[in-house]
C-alpha angles and dihedrals in degrees: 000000000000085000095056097045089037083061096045090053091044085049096053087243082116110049142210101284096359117139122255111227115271119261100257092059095047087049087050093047100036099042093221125120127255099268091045091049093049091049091066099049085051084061089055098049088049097056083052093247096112131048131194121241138202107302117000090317104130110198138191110258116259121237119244113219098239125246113223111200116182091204088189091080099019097103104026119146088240097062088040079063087071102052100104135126106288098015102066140048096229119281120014098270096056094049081051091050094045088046083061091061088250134122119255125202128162135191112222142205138154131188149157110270163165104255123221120270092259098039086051089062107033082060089046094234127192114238108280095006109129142219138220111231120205103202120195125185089194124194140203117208084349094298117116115259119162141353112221120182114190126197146203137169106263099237094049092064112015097131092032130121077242086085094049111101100227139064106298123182136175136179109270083017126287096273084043087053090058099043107270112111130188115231103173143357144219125217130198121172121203121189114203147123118291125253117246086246086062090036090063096035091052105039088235122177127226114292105018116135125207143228115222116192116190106197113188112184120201136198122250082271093049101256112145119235109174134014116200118199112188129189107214121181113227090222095064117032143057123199122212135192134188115212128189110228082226 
């Protein structure tokens, strides 16, 4: 039974959001008895095909259009020209998003923390220093697409429009505005299941993995000035680079 439904949803005969069959029919088509048939759909949840609904109602999952970020150009300092009043759709990832002919929206908080463990390093911290976090849930066409925390040692940007919780944008970049510019990045990628926390906050079905990037920037002498820690599904990105051979 999971073999057959698992072929009409590869073949398109099930589609994205459509219903499966209750369990009643499929007990009457497959022959097979309640728990059996139960058992099957459980497979295909599993494997992260099928979703449960409101009520007992069991769908097809629905595809995501892919992203596609060349991280390689998302933050240069020639697209962070551009970001001014009129020519941009706020940060750099919302103007992206609107350059693809789709609709960005972002919720936004910010707040005084205890960074994570790895962002604590990556900024160098001192032992008990804290950081102000910007978190974003951000959307594409209303449906939830990524989580990005950003994060910067407290004293480099108390009195800034960072700590301000909405999209905020400035020609060169807004550390760059107040004097902190960003001359080079490192980039890790991690590949994982998501916690319950980015389950919820991404609407994620059963069995999708995640990407986590994790982006510090540092100043021309090394310091670091931002760590950006962002949550992508694996059902819904690609992520692209661009490397000299040199």
């Amino acid at each position: 039974m999971a073999a057959d439904l698992r072929e009409q949803i590869s073949s398109g005969e099930l589609g994205g959001g459509q219903a499966l069959p209750s369990e009643s029919k499929m007990m009457s088509a497959y022959g097979y008895s309640r728990e059996t048939i139960r058992a099957g759909v459980r497979m295909l949840i599993d494997e992260g095909l099928v979703v449960t609904g409101q009520g007992s109602g069991k769908y097809v999952r629905e595809d995501y259009p892919p992203v596609i970020w060349n991280w390689s150009t998302l933050e240069s300092r020639s697209r962070h020209a551009n970001a001014v009043e009129g020519k941009t759709s706020g940060d750099q990832w919302a103007t992206a998003v609107t350059e693809d002919g789709k609709s960005p929206r972002q919720d936004i908080s910010v707040s005084i923390v205890e960074a994570p463990e790895h962002v604590h390093e990556a900024l160098e911290l001192a032992d008990g220093a804290l950081a102000v976090c910007r978190q974003r849930v951000r959307y594409i066409d209303n449906r939830p697409y990524a989580l990005a925390d950003s994060y910067f040692p407290q004293e480099l940007v108390n009195g800034t429009p960072l700590m301000e919780p909405r999209d905020v944008s400035a020609p060169g970049g807004v550390l760059a505005s107040v004097g902190l510019i960003q001359s080079r990045y490192r980039d890790e990628i991690a590949v994982r299941m998501p916690t319950r926390k980015e389950a919820e906050l991404l609407a994620l079905p059963a069995a999708t993995p995640i990407a986590e990037h994790t982006r510090t920037g540092y100043d021309a002498d090394g310091k670091p000035l931002r760590c950006m820690v962002t949550i992508l599904p694996g059902d819904r990105h690609k992520i692209l680079y661009e490397v000299d051979s040199d």
